[in-house]
C-alpha positions in Angstrom: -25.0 -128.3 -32.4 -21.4 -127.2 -34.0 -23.3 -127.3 -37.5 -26.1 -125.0 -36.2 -23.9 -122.5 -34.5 -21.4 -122.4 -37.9 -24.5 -122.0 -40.1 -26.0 -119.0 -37.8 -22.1 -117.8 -37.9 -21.8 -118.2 -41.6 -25.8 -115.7 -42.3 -24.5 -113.5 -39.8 -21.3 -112.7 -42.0 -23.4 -113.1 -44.8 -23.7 -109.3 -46.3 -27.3 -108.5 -46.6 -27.4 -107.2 -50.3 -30.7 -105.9 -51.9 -31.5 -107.8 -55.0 -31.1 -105.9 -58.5 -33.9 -103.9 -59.9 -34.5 -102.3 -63.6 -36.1 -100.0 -64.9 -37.2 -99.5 -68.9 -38.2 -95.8 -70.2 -38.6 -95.1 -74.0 -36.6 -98.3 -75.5 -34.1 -98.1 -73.1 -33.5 -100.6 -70.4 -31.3 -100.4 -67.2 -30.7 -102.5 -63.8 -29.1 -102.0 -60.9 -29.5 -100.2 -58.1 -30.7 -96.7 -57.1 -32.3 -96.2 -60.6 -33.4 -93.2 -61.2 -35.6 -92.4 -65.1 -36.8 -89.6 -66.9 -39.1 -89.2 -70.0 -36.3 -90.6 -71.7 -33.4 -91.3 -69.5 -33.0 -94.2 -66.9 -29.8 -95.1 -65.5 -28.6 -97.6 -62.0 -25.7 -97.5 -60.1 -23.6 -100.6 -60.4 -23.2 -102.0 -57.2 -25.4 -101.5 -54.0 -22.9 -98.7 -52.3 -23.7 -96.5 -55.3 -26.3 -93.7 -56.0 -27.8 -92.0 -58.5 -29.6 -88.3 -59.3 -31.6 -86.4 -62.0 -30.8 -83.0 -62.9 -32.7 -81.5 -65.9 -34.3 -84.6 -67.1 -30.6 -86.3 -67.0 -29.7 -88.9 -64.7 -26.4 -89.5 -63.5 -24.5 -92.6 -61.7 -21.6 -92.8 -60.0 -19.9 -95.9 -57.4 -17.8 -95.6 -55.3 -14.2 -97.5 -55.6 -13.4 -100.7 -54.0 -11.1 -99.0 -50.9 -14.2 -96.9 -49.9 -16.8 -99.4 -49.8 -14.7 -101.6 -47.5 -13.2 -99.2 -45.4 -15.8 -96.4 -44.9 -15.4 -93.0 -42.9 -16.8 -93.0 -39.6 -19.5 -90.9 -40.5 -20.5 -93.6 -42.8 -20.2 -93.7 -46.8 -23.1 -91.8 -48.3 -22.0 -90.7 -51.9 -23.8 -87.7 -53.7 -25.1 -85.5 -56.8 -25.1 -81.7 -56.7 -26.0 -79.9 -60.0 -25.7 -75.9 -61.0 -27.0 -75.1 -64.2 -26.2 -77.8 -66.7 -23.4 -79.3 -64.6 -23.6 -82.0 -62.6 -21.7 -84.7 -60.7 -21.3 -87.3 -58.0 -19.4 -88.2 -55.8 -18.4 -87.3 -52.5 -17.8 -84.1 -50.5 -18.5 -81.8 -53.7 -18.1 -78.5 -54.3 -20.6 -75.7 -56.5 -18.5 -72.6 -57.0 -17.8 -70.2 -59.7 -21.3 -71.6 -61.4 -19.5 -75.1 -62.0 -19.4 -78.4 -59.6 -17.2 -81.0 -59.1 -17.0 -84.7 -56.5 -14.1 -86.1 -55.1 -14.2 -90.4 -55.8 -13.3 -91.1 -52.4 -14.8 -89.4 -49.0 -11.0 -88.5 -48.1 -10.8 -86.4 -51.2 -10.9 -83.0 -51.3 -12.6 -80.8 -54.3 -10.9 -76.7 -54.3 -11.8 -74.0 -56.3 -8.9 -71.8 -57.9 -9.3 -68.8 -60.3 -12.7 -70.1 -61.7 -11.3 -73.8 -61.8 -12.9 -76.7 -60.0 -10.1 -79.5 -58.9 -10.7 -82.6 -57.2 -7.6 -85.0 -55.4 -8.0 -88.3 -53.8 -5.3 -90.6 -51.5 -4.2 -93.6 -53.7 -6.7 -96.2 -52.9 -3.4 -97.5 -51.3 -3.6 -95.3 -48.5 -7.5 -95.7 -47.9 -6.7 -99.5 -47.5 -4.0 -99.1 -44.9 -5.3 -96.4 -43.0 -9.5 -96.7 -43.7 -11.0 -94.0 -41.5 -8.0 -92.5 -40.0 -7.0 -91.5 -43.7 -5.6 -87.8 -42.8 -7.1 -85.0 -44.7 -5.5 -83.6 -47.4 -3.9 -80.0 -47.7 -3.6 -77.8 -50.4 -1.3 -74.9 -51.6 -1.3 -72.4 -54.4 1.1 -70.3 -56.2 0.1 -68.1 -58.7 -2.0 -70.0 -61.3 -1.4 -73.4 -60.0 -2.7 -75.3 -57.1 -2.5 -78.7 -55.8 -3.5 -81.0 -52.9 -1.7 -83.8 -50.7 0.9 -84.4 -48.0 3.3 -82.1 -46.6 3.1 -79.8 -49.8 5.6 -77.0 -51.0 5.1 -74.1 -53.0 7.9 -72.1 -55.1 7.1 -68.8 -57.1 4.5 -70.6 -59.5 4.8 -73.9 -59.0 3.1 -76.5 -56.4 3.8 -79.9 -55.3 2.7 -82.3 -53.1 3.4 -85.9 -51.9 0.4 -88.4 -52.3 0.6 -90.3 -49.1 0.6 -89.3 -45.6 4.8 -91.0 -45.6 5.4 -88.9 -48.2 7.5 -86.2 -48.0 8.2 -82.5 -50.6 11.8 -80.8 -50.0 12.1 -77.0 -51.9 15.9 -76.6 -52.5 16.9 -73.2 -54.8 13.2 -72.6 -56.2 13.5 -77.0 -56.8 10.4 -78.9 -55.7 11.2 -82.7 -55.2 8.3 -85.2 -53.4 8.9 -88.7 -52.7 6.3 -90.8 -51.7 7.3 -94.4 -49.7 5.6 -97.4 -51.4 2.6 -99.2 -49.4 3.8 -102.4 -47.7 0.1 -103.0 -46.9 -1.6 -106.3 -48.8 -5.5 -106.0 -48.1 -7.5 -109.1 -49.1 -11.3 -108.8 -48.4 -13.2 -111.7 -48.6 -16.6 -110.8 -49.0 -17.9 -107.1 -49.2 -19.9 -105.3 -46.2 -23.2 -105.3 -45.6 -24.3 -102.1 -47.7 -26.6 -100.4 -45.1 -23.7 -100.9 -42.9 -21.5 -99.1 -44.5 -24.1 -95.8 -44.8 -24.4 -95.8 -41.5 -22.1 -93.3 -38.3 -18.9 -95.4 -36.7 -21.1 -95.7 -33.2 -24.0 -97.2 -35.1 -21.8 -99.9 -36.5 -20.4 -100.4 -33.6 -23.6 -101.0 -32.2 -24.6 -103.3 -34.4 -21.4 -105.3 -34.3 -22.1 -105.6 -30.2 -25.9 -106.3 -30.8 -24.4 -109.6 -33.3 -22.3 -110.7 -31.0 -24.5 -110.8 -28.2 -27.0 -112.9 -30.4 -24.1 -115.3 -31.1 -22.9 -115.9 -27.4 -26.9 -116.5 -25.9 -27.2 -119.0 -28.6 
């Protein structure tokens, strides 16, 4: 009976991830997951969390890093392409302006738009592992030509800066801008990687699924 009830423990930790396909379009060959082809492109995510898109008969990639996968935003991790033009990129919460676009790494990034210039800041990865969804959102300042995102920014005449984590702290002292940033304490060690339609999915639906496991586990 205790093997039984370990082995059901050990599938229902098991992540459930969708075996590797490939795709091969005019002597070229790729495998992995949401491939996407052209006449003559094809090109696959690496990893299961990823995505792909085709723009103009191009196909681009892009996965998400390691701190996003395992600690998703509560609306759930869903990456992206947006193309204008001849640009394109993915990533998440992207931004078309000024007929370019650009894709933060993370889904706590942020992607700004200053004087015709696309810029795109993430937390440290740091950060995303310590605090996971309650990752604040970042602010950003400008001054003249220059513009940057972060914590608890300050802005002189024509200079910006910001601190990179939520601790971190910016002091402006006779036109001086000075940030300090704490180091993380925090040592994250993940076993095994989520389940990757978990992850896609809204905070309540995990949460419902999580409640939904357990109850299977405690009838049997």
């Amino acid at each position: 009976m205790l093997l039984t009830i370990l082995g059901l423990t050990l599938l229902a930790s098991t992540p459930s991830v969708p075996p590797v396909s490939c795709q091969f379009v005019n002597g070229k060959r790729a495998c992995g997951y949401s491939c996407q082809s052209s006449v003559d492109d094809v090109r696959c995510a690496s990893t299961p969390y990823g995505t792909c898109g085709m723009f103009h008969g191009k196909v681009y990639c892009f996965d998400p890093p390691l701190a996003a996968i395992h600690h998703p935003p509560d609306e759930g991790l869903r990456p992206e392409c947006k193309a204008i033009g001849d640009e394109a990129a993915c990533g998440f919460n992207c931004l078309v302006a000024k007929g370019k676009v650009a894709c933060a790494r993370t889904p706590y990034g942020e992607c700004r738009e200053h004087l015709g210039e696309l810029k795109c800041w993430d937390p440290p990865e740091s950060v995303i592992h310590e605090l996971g969804a309650e990752t604040p959102r970042l602010a950003c300042l400008t001054a003249s030509t220059a513009i940057e995102c972060g914590y608890d920014c300050k802005a002189s005449r024509a200079e910006v800066r910001c601190a990179a984590t939520p601790r971190g702290r910016c002091e402006k002292d006779d036109f001086r801008l000075e940030c300090f940033d704490p180091p993380s304490l925090t040592h994250c060690a993940h076993v095994q990687p989520p389940d990757p339609a978990e992850v896609r999915k809204p905070k309540y639906q995990r949460k419902e699924a999580r409640e939904a496991a357990e109850a299977a586990r405690r009838a049997h």
